[in-house]
N, C-alpha and C positions, 0 to 999 in steps of 0.2 A: 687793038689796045683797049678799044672799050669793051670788049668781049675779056679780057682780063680781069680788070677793074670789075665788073660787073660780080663775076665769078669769084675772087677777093672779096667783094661786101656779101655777098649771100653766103660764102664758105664762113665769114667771122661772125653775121648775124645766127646762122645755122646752128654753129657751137654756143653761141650765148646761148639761144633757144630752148635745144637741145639739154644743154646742163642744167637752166632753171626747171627746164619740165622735170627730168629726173631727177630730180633734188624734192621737188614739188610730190613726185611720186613716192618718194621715200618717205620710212614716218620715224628715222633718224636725225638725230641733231646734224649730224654730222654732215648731210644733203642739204640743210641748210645753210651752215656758217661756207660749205662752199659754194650757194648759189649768190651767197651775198657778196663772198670775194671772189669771184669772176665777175660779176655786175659791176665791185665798185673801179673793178682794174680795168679796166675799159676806159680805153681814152680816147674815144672816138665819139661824133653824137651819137648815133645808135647805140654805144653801150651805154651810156650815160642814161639815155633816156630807157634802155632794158635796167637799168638799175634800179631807177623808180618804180620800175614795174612789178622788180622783183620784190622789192619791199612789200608791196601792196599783196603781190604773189606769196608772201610768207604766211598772212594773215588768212587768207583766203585763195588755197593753189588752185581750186579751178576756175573761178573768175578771174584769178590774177595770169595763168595760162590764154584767156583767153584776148585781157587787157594785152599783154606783151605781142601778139603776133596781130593789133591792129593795125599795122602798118597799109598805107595808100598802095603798096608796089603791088604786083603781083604777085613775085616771089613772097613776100610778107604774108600776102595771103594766104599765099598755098601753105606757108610755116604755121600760121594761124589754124587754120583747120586739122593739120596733122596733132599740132598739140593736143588740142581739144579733144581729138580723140585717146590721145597717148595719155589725158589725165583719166583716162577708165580704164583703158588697158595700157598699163605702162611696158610691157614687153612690145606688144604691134605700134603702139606710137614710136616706139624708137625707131623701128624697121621705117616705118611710113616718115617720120620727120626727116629722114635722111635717104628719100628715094627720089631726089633731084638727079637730072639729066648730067649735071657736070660729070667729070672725073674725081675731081676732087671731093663732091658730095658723094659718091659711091664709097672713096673712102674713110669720109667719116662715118657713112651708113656701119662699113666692118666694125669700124672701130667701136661706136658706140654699141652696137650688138654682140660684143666682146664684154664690154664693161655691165653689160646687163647681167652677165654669168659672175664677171672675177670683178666687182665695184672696184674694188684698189688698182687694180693693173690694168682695168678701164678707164679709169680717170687718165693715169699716165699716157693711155693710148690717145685718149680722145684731146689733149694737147699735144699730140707731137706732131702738127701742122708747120711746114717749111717759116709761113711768116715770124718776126720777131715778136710780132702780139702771141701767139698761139705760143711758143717757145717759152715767151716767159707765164701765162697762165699753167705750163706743163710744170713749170720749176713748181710756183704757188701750189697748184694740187700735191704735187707727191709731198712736198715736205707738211700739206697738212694731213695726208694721208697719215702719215708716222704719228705726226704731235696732233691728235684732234682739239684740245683745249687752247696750244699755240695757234693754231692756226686757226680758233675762233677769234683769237685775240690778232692775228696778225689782217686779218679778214676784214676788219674797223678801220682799216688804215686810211682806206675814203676819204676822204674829204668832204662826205656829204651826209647829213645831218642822220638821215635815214639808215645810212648804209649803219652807222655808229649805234642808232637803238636798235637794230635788229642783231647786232653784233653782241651787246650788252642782255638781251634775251637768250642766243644763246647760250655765251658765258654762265648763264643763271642755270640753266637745262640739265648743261652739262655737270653742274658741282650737284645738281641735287635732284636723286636718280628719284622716278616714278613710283608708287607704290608698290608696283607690278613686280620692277625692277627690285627694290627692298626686300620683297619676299625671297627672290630667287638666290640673295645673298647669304653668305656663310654667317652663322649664329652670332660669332663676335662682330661685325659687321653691322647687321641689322639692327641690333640694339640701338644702335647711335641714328637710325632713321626711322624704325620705330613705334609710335609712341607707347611707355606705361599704362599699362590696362589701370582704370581707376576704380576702387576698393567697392563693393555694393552698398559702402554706406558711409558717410564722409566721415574725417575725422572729427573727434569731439571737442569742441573748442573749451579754454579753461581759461576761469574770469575768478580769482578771487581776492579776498581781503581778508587781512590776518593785524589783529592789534600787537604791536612791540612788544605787550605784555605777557603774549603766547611764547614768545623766544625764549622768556629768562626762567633759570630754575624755581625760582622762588615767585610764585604765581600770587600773593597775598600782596604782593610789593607794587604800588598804581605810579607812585614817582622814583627815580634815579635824581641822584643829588651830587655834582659834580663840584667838587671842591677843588682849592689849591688853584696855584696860577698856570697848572698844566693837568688835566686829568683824562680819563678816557675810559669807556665803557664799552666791551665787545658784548654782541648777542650772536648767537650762532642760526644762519635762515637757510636752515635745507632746501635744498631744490629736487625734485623728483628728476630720475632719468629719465620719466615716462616723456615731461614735457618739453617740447618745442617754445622756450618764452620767444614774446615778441615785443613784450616792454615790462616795465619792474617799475613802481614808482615810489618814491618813500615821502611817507607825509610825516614832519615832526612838528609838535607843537612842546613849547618851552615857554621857562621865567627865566630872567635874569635877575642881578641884584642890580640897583638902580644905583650901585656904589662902583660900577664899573665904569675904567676909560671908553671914552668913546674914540675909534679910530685904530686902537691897540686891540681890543679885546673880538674875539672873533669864535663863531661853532663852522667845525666842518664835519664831516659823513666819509669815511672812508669804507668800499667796499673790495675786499681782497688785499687791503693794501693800497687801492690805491683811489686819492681824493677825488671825490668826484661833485661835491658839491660844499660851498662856505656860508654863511651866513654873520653881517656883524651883530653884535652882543651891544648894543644899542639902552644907556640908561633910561635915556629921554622916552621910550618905547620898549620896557621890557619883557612884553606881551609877546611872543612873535611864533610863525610857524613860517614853513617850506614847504612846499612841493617839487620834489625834483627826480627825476628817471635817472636809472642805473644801469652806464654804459655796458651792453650787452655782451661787450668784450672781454670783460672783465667777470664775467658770469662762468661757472664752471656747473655741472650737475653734482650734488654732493654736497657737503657742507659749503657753507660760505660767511665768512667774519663783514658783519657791517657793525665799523666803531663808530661812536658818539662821541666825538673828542671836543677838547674848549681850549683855547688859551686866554688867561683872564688877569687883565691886569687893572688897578686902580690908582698907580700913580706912573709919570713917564721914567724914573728914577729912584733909587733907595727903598723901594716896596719889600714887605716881606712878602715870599711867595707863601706862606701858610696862612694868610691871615684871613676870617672869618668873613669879611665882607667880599673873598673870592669862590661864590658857588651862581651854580645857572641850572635848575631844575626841571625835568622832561617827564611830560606826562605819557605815561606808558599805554593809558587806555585810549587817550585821544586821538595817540600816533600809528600811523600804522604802514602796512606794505602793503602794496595790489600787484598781481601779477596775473597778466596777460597772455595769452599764446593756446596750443593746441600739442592735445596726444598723437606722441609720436605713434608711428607703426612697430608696433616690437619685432624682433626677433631673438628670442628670449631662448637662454642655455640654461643649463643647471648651475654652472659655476658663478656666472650672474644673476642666478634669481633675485637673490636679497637684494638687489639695485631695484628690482620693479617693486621692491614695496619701502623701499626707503622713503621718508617723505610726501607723504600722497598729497602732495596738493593742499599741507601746513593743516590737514584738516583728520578725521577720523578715517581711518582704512576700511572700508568695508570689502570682506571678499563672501561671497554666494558658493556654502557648500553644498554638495547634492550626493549623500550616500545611494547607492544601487541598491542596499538592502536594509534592515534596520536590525537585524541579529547584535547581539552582543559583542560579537567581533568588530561589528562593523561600526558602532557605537564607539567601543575602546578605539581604534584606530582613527576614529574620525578626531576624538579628544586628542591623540598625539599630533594630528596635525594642526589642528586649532590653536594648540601649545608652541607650535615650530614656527608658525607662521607669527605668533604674538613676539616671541624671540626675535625673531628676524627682521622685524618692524623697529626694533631698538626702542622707544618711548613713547611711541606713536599711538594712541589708544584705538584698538582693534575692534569692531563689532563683527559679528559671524552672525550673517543671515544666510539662511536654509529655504529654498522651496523643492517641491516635487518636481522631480523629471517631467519635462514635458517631452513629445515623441520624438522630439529630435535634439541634441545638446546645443545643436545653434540656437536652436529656440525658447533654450532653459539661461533666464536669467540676461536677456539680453542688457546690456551697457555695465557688467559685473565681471571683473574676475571670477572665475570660477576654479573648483577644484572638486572633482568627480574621483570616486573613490570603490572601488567594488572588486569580486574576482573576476579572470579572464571570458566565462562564459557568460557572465552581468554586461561584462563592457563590450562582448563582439559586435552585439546589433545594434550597437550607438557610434560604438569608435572604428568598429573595422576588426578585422583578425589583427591579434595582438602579436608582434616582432619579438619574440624574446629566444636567446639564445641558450641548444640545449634543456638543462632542468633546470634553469631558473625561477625561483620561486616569486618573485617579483619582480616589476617592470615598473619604472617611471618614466615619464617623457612631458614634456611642457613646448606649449605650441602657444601661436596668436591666436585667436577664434577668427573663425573665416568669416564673419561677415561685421567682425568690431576689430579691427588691426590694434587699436588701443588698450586692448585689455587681454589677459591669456588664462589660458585653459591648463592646468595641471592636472595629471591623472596617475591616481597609485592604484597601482593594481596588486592583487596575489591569484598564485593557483587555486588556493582555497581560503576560506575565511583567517584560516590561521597564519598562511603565510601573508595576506594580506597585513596582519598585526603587525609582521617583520618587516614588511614593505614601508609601513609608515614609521614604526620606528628607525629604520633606517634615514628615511629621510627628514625626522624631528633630532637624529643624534650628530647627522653628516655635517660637519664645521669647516671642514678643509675643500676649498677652489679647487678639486678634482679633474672633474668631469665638464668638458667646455665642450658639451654636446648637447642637446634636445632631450635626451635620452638616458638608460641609466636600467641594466638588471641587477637584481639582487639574487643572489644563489643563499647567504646565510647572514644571521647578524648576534652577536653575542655581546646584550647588555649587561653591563655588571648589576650586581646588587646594590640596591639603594643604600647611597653613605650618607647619614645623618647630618644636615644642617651644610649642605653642599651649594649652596649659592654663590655667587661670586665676591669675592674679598672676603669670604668667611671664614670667622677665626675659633677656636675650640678651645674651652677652657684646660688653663696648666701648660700653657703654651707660649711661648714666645716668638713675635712676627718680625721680618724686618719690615721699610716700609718699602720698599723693593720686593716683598712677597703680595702686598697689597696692590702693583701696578704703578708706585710712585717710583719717579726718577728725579737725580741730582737736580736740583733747581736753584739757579742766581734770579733774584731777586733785584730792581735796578732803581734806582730813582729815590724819589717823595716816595710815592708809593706802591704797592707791588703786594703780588699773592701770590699762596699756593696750597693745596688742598691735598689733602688724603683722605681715603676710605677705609670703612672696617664695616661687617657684617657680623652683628652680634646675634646668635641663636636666644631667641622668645623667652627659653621656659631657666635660662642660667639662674639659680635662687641666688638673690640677691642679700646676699647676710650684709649688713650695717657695716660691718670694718672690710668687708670683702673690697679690695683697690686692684685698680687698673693701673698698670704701670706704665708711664710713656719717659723713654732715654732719648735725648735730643742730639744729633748731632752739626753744630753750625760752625759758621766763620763768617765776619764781618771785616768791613772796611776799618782802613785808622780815621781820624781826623774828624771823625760824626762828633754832631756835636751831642752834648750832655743830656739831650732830652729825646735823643732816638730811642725806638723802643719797636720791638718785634710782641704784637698782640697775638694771644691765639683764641680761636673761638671754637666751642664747640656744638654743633648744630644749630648754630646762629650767634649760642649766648658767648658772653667774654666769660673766659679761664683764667688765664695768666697772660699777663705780660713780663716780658724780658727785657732789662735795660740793658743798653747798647753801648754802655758811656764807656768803655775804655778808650782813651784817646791814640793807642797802638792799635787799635786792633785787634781781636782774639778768636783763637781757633776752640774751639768748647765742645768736649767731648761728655756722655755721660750727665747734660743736663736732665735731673730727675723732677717730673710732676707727678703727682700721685690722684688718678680720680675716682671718685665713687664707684662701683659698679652700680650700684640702684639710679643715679643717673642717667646710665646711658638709655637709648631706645633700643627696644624690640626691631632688630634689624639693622639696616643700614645707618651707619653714624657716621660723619662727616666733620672735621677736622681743619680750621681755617686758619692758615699763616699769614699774618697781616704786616708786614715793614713799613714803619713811619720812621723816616731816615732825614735829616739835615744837616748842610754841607757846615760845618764849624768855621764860617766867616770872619769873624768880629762882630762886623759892622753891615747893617743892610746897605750900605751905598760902595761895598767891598764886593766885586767883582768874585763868586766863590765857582770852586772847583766840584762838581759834581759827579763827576767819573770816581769816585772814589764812593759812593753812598750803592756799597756793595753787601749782601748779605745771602749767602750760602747754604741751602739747607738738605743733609747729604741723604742719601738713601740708605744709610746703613743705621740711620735712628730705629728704635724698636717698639713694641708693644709689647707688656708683657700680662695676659692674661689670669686672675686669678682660678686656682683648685676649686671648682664649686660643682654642686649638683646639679641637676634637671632637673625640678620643681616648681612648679608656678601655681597660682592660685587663679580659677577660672568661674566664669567666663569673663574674659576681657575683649570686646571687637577690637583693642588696640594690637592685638597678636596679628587679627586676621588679617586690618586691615593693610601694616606696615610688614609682614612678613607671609601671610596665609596660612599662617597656624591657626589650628593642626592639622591642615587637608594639603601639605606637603610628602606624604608618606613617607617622612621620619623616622615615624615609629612603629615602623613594619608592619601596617596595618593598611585598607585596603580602603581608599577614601572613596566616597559615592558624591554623584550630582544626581539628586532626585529629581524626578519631574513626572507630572499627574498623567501627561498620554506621550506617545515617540511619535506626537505630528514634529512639524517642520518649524510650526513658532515655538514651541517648546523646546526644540532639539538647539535652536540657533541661540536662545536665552541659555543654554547650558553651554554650551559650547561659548559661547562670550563669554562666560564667566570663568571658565577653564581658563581661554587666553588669559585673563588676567591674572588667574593664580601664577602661570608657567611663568609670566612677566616679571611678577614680584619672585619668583625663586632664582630667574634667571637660564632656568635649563626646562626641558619635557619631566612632567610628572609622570614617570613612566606605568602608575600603577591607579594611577585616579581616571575611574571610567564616571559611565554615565548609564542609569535604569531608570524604570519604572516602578520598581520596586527593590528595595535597600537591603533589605533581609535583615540579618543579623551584623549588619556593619556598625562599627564603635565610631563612626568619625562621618556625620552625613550635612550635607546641604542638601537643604532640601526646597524646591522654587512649586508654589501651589496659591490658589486660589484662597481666601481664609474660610470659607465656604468647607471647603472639603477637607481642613483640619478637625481628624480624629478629637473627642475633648481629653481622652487620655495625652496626647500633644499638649492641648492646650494647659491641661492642669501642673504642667510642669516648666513652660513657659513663665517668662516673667510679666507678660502682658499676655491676660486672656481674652481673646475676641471671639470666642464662642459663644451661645446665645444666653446661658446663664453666669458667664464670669464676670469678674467684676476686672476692671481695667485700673491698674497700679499707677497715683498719677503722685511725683514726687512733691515732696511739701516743700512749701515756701521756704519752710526754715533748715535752708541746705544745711545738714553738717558740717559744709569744708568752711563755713563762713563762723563759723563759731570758736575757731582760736587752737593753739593749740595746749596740751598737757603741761602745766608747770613741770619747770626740773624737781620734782621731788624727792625726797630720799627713794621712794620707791621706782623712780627713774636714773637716780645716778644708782641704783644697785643693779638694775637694768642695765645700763651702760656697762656697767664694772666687770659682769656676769659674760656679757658680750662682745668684753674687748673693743668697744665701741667708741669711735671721738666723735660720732655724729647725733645730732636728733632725733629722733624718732617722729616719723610724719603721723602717726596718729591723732585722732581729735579724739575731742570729749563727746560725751555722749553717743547711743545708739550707732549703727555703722548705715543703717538704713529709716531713711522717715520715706515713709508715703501714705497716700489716701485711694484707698479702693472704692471704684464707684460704677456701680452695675447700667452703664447708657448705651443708645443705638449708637453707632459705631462702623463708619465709611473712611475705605482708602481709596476712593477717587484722587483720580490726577496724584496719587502716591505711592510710594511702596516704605515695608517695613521689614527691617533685618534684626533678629532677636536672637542672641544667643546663651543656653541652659544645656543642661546634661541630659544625655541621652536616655529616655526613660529605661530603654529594653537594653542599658549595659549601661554597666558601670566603670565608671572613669569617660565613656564616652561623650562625645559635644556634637549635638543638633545644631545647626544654625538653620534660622527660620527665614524663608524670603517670600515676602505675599504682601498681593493685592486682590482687587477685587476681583478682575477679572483676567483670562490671561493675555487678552491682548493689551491690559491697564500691566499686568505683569511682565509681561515683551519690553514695552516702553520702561518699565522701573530699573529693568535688571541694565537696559541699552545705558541710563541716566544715571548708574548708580556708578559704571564704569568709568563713567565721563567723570563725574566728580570722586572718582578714586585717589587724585594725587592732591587735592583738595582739603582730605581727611584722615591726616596722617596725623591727628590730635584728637580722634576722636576713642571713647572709653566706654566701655559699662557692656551694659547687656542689650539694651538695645538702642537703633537707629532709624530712626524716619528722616525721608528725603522726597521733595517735589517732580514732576517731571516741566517744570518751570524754573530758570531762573532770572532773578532779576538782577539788571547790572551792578555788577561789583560784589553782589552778595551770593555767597554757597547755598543755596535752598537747604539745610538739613541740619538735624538737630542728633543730639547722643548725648546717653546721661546712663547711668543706674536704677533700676525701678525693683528690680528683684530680690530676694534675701538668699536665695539658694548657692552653695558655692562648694565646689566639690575641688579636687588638686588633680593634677595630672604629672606622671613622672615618678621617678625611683630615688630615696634618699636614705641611707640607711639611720638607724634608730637614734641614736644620739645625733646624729644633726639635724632629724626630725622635730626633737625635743627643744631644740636651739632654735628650729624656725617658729616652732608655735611660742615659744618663751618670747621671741622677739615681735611678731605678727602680735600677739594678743596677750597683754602683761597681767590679766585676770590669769591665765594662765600660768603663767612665771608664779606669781603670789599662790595659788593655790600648792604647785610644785614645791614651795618655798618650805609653807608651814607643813605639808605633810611631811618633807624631809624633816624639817623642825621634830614635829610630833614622833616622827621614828627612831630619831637622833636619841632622843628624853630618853623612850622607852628600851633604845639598846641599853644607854647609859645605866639607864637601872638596875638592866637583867644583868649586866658587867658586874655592877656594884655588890649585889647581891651574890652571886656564884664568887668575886673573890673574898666576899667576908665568909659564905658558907668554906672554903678552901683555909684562909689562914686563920679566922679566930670563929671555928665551929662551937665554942661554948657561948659568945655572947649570944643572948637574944635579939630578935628583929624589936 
């Protein structure tokens, strides 16, 4: 009996043994989670106490091998020493752990020397021992053979504290395989274990501030004046898609009227639509500002509407909501936005390009061109992308800097968009051999730069210089979301011929527009008050004759029930026009309303059109609950414009052409406009090239014929950017300001002309008028057209620059425009600054402009006036309506026309008088 029992404990200590050894020898999980559940299933002391062992054996299998077989017995020992050999060679430890004298040890010897070869169907073996212990550790192994993660989980069932954290390690092992392991895994797999190689240079983080007053079109304007007991103010605040925000903050600072309720009257901030921050409207304290962040949710890349809305009341009851003591004032310079966050990583198509340069960060765009060569080709094509990318920026003001190639294009221009431009055998040893299919004469593709994820590399290529030209016109004409690829060949490209005065909403004299041809759609109008706008695009040089009208047909409909003092204002380019009364108390549908306006009114270029509704609900009584859904007003897209018959003549030089339209360097007039510059380095190249962007902005499309030289030749139509230094004096002597070393410098007198009044209506001006069909004034003054004072002094453009424009000495009818400073990196900085304050000086006139590369708050650095006497015409008029502009321009003229016709008149009369008296009575004498 005891020879049994004996033989039972060392056959069940044997298989404990035996299992944590090879488990111990294994460098699978799975040899683990089963030496833990064999250890904890043991319900006997020796397993109990091989359980602790084994724990300890997880952490350290050959110490722990060596802990587990310290037992006192003998047999213990001899299991002791077999282990410890079997933890160096786990194959002969099996053989040797199980080479006890019993029967039964012989057979776990087979057994486990089976499971050494087939582990799965070794385990099985090495439990299928007669007793009910061994029986049920045989169940436990195979079912955790099948489930290895069940059977880590089933393995913790213990009861012992230990057996439970070795249990929960393996749990962990098994969910999350080795690196080893990750590699050997299939592609989509591995991803998820991993990790993202990180970029060789981190993202560029974005921290800026932008004043309210940047948002609104009308950039002269420092306060918004919210009136009425409801009103509201949207600003439009682009976001880049470049950026990642990470917070938005909005600072407002305001007045109130100290006539408001307190408790009633309230400012809130809606962005997208929706309220994200209030503030009260406080009499006792009508000082007030906020600081408040804008829920990120509510954030979109692209435009985005943040309104300034009020409700403003000053009594609890019977108030009228129009009355004068409801406004709350926001100052525009003080307030402002900050936004926070980081460039994204692009991966940037052609179809989406224009998103990467939408909005850059509320600030000025700058992209870094780098021509391959400097040939003429390369020059003209560089200008049309210059142009495409000012386009594509929408209003954004563009600077183009230019450096040389450095040896590698990673290393050209780092932390810059970039846009590399050359033929295929310029760009092999920077970019690689070039992928284009067949005979494709051009290739484009656009990529992130490898070692700035935030910024991208655009490259237009051609086979040859010439097709390269093709290549960028393609890509300064391509308007249509195509190509939602990287890439992009061109085989051919067929630009039409340049159409005169093709900007956008441009209208042509003897024309009639709807306002549905201008991009206006049907618009209701709702409330107190309400707006709505139109555009037109008038061509520079239209001669504006005195009786010449503009005709506008209105077509509206209004609510019934308004009360008698509603009225639709219209404004044009700020100023009030006409107002419409509203008062039918039915209601009326009004077709064919006609206003008639000036054409010498209108501006040189874009003219803008303001529909203003001031509506009130026909109450009775302010303490009468009124109906306001009715304070409806309609204004349809089928109203019209009708453009007056007139010629093409203008009288020059005026910088209001240039600046509000870029006449004459539109190539209009089928002529071939130049950007001079003194050498084709790279600060030179980039001050032309900025300034190109800007023309192509103000036309709205690529000037497809306006390049850039070093020398102009016989061109009619030149800008020219130069040191004054190196101004020829034949330049100078036809300039209106000479700054050559002998000229005398034109400085206007005190005693403007325009201050001096204008011409009584005389008989000699209603004959004027009579002559001309005329019901208006004539803007003429008295005296001289020109006063100045020429004075020979030293004469410095530091920290300025100077834009002068005169007719081209070496052609006639042609127009120089002058641009110089002292030096040309003083000349870099003038042309960067002159850009900036371009939407600034849409008022500016005469022949020339000087401007600071400073300004100070609130104030435009620059001045523009008249200095010159010289004034030649541009354009084609035929003969009698020639005669009609100078009669009207210059009434010295009309008068002298007047009496020579007089004097000729006499003299027919005579020689009449005479030939019929010699005819009927030949006997009288004279």
């Amino acid at each position: 009996m005891n020879t049994y029992w004996k033989s039972g404990m060392i056959l069940c200590l044997s298989i404990a043994l035996l299992t944590t050894a090879y488990a111990a020898s294994e460098p699978t999980q799975g040899g683990a989670a089963i030496s833990a559940k064999q250890a904890a299933s043991s319900k006997t002391d020796v397993g109990k106490a091989t359980a602790h062992k084994v724990q300890a054996e997880a952490k350290q299998p050959a110490s722990a091998a060596k802990q587990a077989v310290s037992g006192k017995t003998d047999a213990a020992k001899t299991a002791a020493h077999k282990v410890q050999a079997e933890a160096k060679q786990p194959a002969s430890a099996v053989k040797q752990a199980v080479s006890g004298k019993t029967d039964a040890a012989k057979t776990v010897t087979r057994k486990v020397q089976a499971q050494a070869k087939q582990p799965a169907s070794a385990a099985k073996q090495a439990v299928s021992g007669k007793t009910d212990a061994a029986k049920t550790v045989a169940h436990k192994v195979q079912a955790e053979a099948k489930q290895p993660a069940s059977a880590a989980k089933q393995a913790v069932s213990g009861k012992t504290d230990a057996a439970k954290t070795v249990a929960r390690k393996v749990q962990a092992e098994v969910k999350r395989p080795s690196r080893v392991a990750a590699a050997n895994m299939p592609e989509e797999k591995r991803s998820a274990y991993v990790p993202v190689p990180v970029p060789a240079q981190p993202l560029q983080a974005v921290k800026v501030r932008k004043p309210l007053r940047g948002f609104i079109h009308d950039h002269a304007r420092r306060f918004i004046v919210l009136r009425q007991s409801e009103a509201s103010y949207p600003l439009d605040v682009p976001l880049s898609y470049r950026v990642e925000p990470s917070a938005i903050r909005v600072h407002l600072v305001f007045t109130n009227s100290n006539a408001l309720l307190k408790g009633r009257s309230q400012l809130r901030l809606r962005w997208n639509g929706g309220v994200f921050a209030q503030a009260p409207l406080d009499p006792a304290y009508p000082d007030g500002a906020i600081d408040v962040q804008v829920p990120l949710e509510l954030t979109k890349s692209g435009g985005n509407e943040l309104a300034i809305e009020v409700s403003q009341h000053y009594l609890s009851e019977c108030e009228d909501p129009g009355s004068p003591e409801l406004w709350t004032m926001v100052d525009m310079d003080s307030s402002y936005i900050e936004l926070d966050g980081t460039m994204r990583p692009l991966q940037p198509t052609l179809r989406a390009f224009d998103n990467l340069l939408a909005s850059a960060n509320w600030g000025d765009l700058h992209v870094m061109m780098v021509p391959l060569s400097k040939s003429e080709e390369h020059l003209h094509a560089g200008t049309l992308l210059a142009e495409s990318i000012a386009n594509r920026a929408g209003k954004q003001t563009v600077i183009i800097d230019s450096v040389e190639l450095a040896q590698t294009v990673g290393s050209t221009g780092v932390g810059h968009d970039l846009i590399v431009f050359g033929t295929y055998k310029e760009a092999e040893r920077l970019l690689g051999p070039v992928d284009v299919k067949g005979d494709a004469k051009g290739h484009i593709f656009v990529r992130a730069r490898q070692n700035d994820p935030g910024h991208f590399l655009l490259a237009v290529l051609g086979r040859t210089p010439g097709d390269l030209v093709k290549a960028a016109s393609a890509f300064a004409w391509a308007t249509l979301p195509l190509a939602d690829e990287a890439s992009m060949d061109v085989f051919d490209v067929k630009v039409p011929e340049a159409m005169a005065y093709s900007s956008l909403h441009a209208v042509q004299e003897g024309r009639e527009y709807n306002f549905s041809d201008l991009g206006f759609q049907t618009t209701t109008m709702k409330g107190l008050q309400d707006k709505a706008t139109v555009s037109l695009w008038l061509p520079p040089d239209l001669f504006s004759k005195n009786h010449a009208r503009v005709e506008m047909r209105l077509h509206f409909s209004y609510g019934a029930a308004l009360r008698p003092d509603s009225v639709l204002n219209i404004y044009h380019n700020g100023q009030f026009l006409r107002g419409i009364s509203l008062s039918d108390p039915r209601g009326l549908l009004v077709r064919d309303y006609r206003i008639w306006i000036p054409l010498y009114a209108f501006r040189p270029g874009l003219n803008e059109f303001r529909f203003e509704s001031r509506m009130h609900a026909n109450t009775g009584t302010n303490c009468t609950t009124g109906n306001t859904d009715n304070l409806l007003l309609t204004l349809f897209d089928d109203s019209t414009f009708t453009i007056p018959d007139t010629s093409h003549y203008v009288a020059m030089p005026d910088l209001n052409y240039l600046v509000n339209t870029g006449y004459p360097y539109l190539g209009d007039l089928g002529d071939t406009p130049v950007i001079q510059i003194p050498k084709l380095n790279a600060r030179m190249l980039a001050s032309a090239w900025t300034l190109a962007a800007r023309l192509g902005q103000l036309k709205g499309s690529p000037i497809q014929r306006l390049t850039i030289a070093d020398h102009a030749g016989r061109a009619s139509n030149i800008i020219r950017l130069d040191t004054f230094a190196n101004i020829e004096d034949s330049i100078w002597a036809a300039a209106p300001v000479n700054l050559g070393r002998n000229g005398f410098i034109n400085h206007p007198s005190l005693a403007n002309p325009s201050v001096l009044g204008h011409e009584p209506l005389t008989w000699r001006k209603k004959l004027n008028m009579l002559l001309s069909g005329s019901e208006y004034e004539s803007p003429e003054t008295v005296g001289p057209r020109y006063h100045s004072v020429g004075i020979r002094q030293s004469f410095s453009l530091k920290n300025q620059g100077a834009l002068m424009q005169f007719e081209n000495p070496k052609v006639d009818g042609g127009t120089m425009t002058l641009l110089v400073s002292d030096s040309e990196h003083q000349l870099a900085e003038a042309v960067e600054h002159l850009v900036q304050l371009w939407p600034q000086m849409q008022d500016s006139h005469g022949d020339l402009l000087l401007w600071g590369t400073s300004v100070e708050k609130g104030q435009p650095d620059f001045w523009s006036g008249e200095v010159g006497s010289n004034v030649y015409h541009i354009g084609n008029m035929p003969y009698l309506e020639r005669i009609t502009y100078f009669a009207i321009q210059y009434p010295v003229f009309l008068l002298v026309v007047l009496v020579l016709m007089f004097l000729f008149m006499v003299i027919l009369t005579r020689a009449l008088l005479i030939m019929y008296r010699h005819q009927t009575h030949p006997h009288i004498e004279p």
